[in-house]
VEXTOR-178209 format. One record per atom (N, C-alpha, C): residue number from 0; residue in three letters; atom name; x, y, z. Coordinates in Angstrom, 1 decimal, always signed. Last residue first. Layout:
// VEXTOR-178209
NUM|ALA|CA|X|Y|Z
...
***
This chain:
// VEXTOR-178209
140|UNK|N|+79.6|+85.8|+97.6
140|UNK|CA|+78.8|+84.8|+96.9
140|UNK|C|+79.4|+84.3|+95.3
139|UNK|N|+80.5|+87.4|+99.3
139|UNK|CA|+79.8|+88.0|+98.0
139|UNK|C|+79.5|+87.2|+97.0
138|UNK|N|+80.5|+86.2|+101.8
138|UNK|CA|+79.3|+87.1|+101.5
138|UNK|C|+79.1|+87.7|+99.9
137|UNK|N|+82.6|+84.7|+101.0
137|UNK|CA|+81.2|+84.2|+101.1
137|UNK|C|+80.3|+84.8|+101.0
136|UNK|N|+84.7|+86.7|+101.3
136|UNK|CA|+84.4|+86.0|+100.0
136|UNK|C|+83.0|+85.3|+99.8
135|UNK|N|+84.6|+87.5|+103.7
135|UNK|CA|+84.0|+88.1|+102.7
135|UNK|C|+84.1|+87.8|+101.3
134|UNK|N|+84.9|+85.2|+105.2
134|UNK|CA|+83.7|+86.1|+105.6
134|UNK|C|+83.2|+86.8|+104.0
133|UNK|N|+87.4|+84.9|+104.2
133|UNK|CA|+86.7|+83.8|+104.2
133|UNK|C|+85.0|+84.7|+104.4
132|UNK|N|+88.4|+87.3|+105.1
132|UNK|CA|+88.9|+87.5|+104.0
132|UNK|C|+87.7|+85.8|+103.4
131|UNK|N|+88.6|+87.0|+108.0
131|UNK|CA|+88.2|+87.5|+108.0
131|UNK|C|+88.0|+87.7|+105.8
130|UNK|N|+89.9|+84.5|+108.3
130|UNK|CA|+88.3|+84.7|+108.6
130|UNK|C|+87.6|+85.6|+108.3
129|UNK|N|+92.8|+85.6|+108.2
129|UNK|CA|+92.1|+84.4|+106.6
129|UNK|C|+90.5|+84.0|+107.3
128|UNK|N|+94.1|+88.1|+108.1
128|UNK|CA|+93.4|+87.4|+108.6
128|UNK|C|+92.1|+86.5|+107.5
127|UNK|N|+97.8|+87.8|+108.1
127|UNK|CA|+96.5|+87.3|+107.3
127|UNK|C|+95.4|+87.3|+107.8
126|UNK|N|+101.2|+89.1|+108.4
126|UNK|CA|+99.9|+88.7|+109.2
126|UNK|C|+98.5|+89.1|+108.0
125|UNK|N|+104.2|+89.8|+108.7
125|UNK|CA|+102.6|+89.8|+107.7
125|UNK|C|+102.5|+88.9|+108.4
124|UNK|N|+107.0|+89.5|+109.3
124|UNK|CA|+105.8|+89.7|+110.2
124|UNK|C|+104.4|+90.3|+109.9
123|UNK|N|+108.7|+88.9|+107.4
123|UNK|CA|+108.1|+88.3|+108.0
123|UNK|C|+107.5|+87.9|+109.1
122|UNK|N|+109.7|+92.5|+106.9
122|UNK|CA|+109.4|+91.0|+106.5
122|UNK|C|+109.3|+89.9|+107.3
121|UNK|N|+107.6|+94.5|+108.7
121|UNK|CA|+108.8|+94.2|+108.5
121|UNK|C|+108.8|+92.9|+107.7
120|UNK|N|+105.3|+97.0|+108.2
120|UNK|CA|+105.3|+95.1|+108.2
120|UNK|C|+106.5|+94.8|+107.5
119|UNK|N|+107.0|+99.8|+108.2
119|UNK|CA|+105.7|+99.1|+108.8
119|UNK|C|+105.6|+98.2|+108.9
118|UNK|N|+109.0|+99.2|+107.4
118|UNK|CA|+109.4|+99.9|+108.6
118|UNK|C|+108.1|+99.8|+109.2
117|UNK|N|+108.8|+98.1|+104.9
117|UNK|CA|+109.6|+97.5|+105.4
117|UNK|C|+109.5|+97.9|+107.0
116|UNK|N|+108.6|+100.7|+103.3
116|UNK|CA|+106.8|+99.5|+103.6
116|UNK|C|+107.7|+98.6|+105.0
115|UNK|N|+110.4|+101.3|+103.2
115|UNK|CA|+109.6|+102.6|+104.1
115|UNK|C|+108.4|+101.5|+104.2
114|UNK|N|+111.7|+100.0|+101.6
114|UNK|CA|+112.6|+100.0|+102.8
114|UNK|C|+111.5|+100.9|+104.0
113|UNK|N|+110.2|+100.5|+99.1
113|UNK|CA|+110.0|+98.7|+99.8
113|UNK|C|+111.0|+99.4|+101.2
112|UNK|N|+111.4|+103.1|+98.7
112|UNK|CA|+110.0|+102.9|+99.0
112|UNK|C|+109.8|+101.2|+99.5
111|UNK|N|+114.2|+102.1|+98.0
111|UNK|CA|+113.6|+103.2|+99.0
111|UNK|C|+112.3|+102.7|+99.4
110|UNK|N|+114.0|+100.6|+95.9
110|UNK|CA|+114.3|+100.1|+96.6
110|UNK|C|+114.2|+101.1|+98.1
109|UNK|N|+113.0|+102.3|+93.7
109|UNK|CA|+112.0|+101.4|+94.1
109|UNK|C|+112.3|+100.5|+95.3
108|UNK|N|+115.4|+103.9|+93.7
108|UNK|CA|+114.0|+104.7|+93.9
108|UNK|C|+113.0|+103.4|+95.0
107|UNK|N|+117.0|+102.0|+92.8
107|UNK|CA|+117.4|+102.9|+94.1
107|UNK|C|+115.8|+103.6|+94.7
106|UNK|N|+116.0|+101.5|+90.5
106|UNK|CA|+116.4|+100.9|+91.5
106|UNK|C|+116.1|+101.2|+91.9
105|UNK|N|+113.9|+103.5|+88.0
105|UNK|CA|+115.1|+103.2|+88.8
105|UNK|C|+115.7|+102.8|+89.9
104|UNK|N|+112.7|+101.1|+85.6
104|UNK|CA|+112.5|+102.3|+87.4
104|UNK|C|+114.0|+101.9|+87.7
103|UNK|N|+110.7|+100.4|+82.9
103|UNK|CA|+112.1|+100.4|+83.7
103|UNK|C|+112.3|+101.7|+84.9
102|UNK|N|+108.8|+98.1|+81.4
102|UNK|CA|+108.6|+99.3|+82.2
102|UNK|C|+110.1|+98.9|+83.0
101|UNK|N|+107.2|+96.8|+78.7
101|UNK|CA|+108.5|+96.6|+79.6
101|UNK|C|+108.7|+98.2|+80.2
100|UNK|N|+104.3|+94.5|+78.0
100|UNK|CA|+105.3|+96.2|+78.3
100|UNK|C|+106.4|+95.8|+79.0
99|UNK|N|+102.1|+93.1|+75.8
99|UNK|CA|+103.7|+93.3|+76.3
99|UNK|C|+104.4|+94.7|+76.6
98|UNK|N|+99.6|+90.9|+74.5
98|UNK|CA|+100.1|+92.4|+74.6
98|UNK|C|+101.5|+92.2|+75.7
97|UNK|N|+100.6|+88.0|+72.9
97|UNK|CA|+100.4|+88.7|+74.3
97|UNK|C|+100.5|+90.6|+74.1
96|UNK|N|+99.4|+86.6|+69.8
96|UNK|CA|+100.2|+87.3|+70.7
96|UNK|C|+99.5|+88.3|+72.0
95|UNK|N|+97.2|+86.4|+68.0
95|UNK|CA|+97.4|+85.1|+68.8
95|UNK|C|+98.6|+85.7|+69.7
94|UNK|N|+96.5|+88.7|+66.6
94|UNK|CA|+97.2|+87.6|+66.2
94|UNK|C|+97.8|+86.7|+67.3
93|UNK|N|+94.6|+89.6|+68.6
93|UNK|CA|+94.1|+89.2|+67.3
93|UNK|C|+94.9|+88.2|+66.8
92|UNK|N|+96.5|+89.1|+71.7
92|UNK|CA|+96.0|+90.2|+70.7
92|UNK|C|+95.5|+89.2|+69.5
91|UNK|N|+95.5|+88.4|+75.2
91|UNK|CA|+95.5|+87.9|+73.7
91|UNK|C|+95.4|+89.1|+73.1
90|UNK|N|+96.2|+90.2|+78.1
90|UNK|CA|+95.6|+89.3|+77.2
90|UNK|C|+96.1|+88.9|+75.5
89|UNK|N|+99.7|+90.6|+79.2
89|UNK|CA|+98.2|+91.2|+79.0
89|UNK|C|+97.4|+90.3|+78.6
88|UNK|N|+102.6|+91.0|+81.1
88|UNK|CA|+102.2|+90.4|+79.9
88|UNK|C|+100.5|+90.4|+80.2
87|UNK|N|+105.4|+93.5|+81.9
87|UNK|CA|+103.9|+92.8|+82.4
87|UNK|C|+103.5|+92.2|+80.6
86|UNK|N|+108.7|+93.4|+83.6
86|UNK|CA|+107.6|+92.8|+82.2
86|UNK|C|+106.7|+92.5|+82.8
85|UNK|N|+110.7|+95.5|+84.6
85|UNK|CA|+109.7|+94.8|+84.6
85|UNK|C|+109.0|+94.7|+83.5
84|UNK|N|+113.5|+96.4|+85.7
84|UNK|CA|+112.8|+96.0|+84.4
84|UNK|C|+111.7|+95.0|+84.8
83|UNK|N|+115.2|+98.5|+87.4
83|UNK|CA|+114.2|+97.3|+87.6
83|UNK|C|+113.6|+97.0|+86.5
82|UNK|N|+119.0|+100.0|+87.4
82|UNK|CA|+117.1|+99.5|+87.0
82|UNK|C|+116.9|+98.4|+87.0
81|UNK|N|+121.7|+101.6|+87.7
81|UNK|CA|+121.3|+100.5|+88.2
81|UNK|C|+119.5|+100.4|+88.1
80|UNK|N|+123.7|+103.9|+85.8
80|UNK|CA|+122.6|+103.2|+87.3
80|UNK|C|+121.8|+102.1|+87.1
79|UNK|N|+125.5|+103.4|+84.3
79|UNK|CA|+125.3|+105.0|+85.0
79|UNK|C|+124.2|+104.5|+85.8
78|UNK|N|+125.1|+100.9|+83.2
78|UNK|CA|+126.5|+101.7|+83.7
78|UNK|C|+126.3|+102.4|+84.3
77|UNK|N|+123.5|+99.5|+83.4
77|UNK|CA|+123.1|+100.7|+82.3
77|UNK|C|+124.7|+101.3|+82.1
76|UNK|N|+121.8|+97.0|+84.8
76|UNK|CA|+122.9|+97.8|+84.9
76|UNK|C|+123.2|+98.4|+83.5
75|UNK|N|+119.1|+95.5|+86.4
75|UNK|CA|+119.7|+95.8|+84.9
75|UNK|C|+120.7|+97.1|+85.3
74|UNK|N|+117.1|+93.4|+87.6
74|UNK|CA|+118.2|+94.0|+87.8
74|UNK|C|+118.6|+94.4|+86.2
73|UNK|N|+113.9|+91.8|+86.8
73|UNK|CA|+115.4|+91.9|+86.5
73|UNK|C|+115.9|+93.1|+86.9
72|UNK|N|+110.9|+90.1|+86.9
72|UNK|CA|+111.4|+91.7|+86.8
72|UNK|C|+112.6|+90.7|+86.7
71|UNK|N|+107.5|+89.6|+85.2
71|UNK|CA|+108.9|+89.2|+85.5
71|UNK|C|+109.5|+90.2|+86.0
70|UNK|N|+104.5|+88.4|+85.4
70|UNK|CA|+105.4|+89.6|+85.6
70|UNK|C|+106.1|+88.9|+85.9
69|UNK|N|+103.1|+86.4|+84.4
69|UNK|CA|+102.7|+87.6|+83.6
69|UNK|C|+103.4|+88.5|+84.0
68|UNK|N|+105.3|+83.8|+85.0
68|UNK|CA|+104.2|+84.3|+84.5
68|UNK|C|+104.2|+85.9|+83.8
67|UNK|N|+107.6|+84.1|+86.5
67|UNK|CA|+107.8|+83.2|+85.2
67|UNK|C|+106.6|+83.3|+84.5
66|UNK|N|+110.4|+85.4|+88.3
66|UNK|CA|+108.8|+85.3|+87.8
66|UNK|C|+108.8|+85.1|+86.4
65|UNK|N|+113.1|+87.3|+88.7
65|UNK|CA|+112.3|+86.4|+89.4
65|UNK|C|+111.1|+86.4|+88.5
64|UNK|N|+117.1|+88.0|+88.5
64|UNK|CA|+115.5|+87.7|+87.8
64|UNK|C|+114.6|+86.5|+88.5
63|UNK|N|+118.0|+89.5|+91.2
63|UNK|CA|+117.8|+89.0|+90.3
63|UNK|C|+116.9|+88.5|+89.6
62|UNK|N|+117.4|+91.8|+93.0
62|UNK|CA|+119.0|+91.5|+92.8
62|UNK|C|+118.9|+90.1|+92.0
61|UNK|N|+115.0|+92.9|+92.0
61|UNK|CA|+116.8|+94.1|+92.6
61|UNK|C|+117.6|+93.2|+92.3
60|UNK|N|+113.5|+91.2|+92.4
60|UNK|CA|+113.6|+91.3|+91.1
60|UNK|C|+115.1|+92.5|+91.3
59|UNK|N|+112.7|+90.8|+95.3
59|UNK|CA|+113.8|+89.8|+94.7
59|UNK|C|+114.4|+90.5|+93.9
58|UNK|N|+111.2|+93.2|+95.2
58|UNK|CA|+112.2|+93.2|+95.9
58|UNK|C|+113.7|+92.1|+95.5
57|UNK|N|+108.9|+91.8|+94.2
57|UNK|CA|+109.7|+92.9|+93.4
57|UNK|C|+110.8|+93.3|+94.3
56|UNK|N|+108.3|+90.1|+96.0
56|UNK|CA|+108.9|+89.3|+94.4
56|UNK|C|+109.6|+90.5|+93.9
55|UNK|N|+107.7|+90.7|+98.2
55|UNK|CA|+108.8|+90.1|+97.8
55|UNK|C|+109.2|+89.7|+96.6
54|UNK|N|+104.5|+91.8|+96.8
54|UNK|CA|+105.8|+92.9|+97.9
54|UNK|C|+107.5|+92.5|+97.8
53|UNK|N|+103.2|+91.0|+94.6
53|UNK|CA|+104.0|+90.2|+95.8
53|UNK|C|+105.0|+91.7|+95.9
52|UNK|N|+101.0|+93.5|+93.1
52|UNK|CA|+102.4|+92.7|+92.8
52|UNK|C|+102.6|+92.4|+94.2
51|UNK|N|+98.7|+94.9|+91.2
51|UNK|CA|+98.7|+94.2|+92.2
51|UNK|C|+99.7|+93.3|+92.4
50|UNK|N|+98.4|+97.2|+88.4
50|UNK|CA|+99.1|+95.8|+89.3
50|UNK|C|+99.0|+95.8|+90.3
49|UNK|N|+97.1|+99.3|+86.0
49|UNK|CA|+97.1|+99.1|+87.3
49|UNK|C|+97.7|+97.4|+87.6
48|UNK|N|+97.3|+101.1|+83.4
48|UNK|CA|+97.7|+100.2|+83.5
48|UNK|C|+97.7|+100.0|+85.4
47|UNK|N|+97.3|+103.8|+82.9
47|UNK|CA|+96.8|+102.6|+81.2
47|UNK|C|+97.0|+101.6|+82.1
46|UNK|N|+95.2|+106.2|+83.3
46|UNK|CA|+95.5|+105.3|+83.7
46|UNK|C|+95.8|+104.3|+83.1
45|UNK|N|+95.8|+109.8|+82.3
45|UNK|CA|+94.7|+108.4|+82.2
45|UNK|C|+95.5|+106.7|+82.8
44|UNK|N|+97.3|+111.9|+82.7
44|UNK|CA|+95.9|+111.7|+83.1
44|UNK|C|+95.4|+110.8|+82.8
43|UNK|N|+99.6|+111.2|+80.5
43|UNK|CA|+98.6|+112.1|+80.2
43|UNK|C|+97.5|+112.1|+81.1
42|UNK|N|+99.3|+108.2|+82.1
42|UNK|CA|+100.6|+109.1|+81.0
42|UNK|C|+99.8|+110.1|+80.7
41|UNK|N|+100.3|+105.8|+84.6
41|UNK|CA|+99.3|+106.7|+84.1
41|UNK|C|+100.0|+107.8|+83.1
40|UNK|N|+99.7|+102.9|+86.2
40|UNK|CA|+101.3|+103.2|+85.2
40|UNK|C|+99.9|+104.7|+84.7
39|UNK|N|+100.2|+101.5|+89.6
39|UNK|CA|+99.5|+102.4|+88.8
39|UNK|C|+100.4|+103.1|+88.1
38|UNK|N|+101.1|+99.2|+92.1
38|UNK|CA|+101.4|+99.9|+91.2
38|UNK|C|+100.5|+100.3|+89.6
37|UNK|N|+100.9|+97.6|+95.0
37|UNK|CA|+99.9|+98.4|+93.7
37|UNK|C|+101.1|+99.2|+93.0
36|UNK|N|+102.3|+95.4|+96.9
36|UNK|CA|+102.2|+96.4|+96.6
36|UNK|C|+101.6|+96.6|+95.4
35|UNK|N|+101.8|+93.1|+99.2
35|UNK|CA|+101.1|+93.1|+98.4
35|UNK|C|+101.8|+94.7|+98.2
34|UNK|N|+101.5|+91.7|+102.1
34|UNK|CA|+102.1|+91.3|+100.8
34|UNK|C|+102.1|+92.2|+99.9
33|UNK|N|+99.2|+93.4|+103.7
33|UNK|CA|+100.7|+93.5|+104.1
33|UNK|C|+101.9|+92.1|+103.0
32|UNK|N|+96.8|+94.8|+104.0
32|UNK|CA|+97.5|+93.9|+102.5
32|UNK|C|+98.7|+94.2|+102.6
31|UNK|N|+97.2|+96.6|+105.8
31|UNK|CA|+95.9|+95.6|+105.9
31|UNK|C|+96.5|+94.8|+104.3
30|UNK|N|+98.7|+98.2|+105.1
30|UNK|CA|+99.4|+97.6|+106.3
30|UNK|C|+98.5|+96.2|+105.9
29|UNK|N|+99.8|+99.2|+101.3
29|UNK|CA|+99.0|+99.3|+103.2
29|UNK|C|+98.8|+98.1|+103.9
28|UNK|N|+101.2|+100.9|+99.1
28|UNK|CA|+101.3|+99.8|+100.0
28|UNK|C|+100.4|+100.0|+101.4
27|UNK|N|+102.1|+101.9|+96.1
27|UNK|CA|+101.6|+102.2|+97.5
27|UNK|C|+101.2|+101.0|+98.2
26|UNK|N|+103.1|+104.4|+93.6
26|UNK|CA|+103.6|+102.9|+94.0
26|UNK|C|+102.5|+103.0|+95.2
25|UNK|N|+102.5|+105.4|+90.3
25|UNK|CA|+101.8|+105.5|+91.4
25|UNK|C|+102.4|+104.7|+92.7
24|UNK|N|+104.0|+106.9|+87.7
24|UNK|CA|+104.2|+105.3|+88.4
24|UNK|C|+103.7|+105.4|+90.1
23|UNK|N|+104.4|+107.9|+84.2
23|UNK|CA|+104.0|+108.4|+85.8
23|UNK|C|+103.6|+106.9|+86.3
22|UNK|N|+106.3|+107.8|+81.9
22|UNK|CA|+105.2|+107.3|+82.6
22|UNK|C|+105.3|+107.5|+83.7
21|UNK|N|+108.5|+108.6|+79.2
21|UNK|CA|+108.3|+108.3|+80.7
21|UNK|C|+106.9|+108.7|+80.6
20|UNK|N|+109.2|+106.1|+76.8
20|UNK|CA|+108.6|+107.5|+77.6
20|UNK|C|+108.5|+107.1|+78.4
19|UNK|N|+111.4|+104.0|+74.6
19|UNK|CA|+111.2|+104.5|+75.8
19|UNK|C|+110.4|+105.8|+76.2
18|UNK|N|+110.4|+103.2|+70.8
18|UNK|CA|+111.3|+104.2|+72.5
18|UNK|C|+110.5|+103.8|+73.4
17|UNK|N|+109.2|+100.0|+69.9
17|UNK|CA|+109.4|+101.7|+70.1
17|UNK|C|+110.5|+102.3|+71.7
16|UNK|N|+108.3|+97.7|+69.9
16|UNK|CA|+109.9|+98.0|+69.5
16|UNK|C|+110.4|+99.7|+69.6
15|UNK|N|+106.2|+96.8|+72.9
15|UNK|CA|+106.8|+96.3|+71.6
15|UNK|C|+108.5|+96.9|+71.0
14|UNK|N|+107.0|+99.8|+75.1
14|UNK|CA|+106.0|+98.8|+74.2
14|UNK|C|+106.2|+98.5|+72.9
13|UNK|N|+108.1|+101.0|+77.8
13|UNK|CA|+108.7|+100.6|+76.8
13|UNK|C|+107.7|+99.8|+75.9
12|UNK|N|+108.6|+103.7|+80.0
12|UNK|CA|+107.8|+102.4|+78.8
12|UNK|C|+108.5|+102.2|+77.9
11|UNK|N|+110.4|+104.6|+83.1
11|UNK|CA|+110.0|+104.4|+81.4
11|UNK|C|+109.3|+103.3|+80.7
10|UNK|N|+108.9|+107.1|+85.8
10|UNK|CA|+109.3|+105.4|+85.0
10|UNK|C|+109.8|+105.5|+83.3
9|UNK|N|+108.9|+108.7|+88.2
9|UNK|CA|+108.9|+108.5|+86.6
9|UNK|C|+109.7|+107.4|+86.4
8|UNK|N|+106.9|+107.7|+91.1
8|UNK|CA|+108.0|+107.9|+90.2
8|UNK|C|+107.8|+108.0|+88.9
7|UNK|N|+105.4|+108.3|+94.0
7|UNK|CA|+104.9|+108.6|+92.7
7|UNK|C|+106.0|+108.6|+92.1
6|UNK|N|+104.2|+106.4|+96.7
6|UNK|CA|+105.3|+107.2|+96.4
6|UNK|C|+105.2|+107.2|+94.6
5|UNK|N|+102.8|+105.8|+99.7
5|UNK|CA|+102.2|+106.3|+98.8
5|UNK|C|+103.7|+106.8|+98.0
4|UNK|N|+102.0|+103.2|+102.6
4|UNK|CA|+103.2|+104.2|+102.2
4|UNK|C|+102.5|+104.7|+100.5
3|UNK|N|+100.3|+103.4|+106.0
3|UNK|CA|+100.7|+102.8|+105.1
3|UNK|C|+101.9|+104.0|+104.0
2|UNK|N|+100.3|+103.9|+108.6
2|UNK|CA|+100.0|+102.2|+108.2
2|UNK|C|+99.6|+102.2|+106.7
1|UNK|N|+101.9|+105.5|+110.6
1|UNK|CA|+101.3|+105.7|+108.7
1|UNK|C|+101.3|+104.1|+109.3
0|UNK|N|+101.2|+106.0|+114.1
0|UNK|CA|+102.1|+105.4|+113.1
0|UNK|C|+101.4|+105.3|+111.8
***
């Protein structure tokens, strides 16, 4: 059995007040960090952007707005289909403002790939090993 899932979408960016481009969108998930999915935003071969996101929070974010920190998502209806809007917020810029992207996928897509992590660690049957994750916090001191 895959113990784990890998799926690569075009996304759109959005930063500050400019258009939309699309962005290549890494998604993946494994068994042993069974919360947790990664997402990698990359445009030309370079990587601008990597997350580490609650597996349920972006699942919430399908069917409404969740998160009040540095990621938000939202449901967003276009008329012709249905998207995830995600807001990542960054460090400080010079003028005392957050760097800011708004990254838009399309549902359906993102809601596929959470249905195929789903078939591995069904919801709520993640499992932690918190000795084992205590071990190696200590060891690295």
């Amino acid at each position: 059995m895959n113990t784990d899932v890998h799926k690569t979408l075009v996304m759109q960016l959005q930063a500050g007040t400019a258009d939309r481009f699309p962005v290549l969108a890494h998604l993946g998930y494994e068994a042993d960090d069974p919360f947790a999915v990664t997402m990698a935003f990359s445009h030309d071969g370079h990587v601008l952007a990597r997350w580490r996101l609650d597996r349920e929070m972006v699942l919430d974010g399908l069917r409404r707005p969740v998160g009040i920190g540095d990621v938000r998502f939202r449901p967003v209806s276009t008329g012709m289909w249905d998207e995830l809007r995600m807001e990542f917020f960054g460090d400080a810029r010079s003028d005392g403002e957050r760097h800011h992207a708004v990254v838009f996928a399309w549902a359906a897509a993102v809601d596929s790939f959470l249905r195929r992590t789903h078939e591995i660690v069904p919801p709520g049957q993640e499992q932690f090993e918190v000795d084992d994750f205590l071990a190696e916090v200590i060891a690295d001191g």
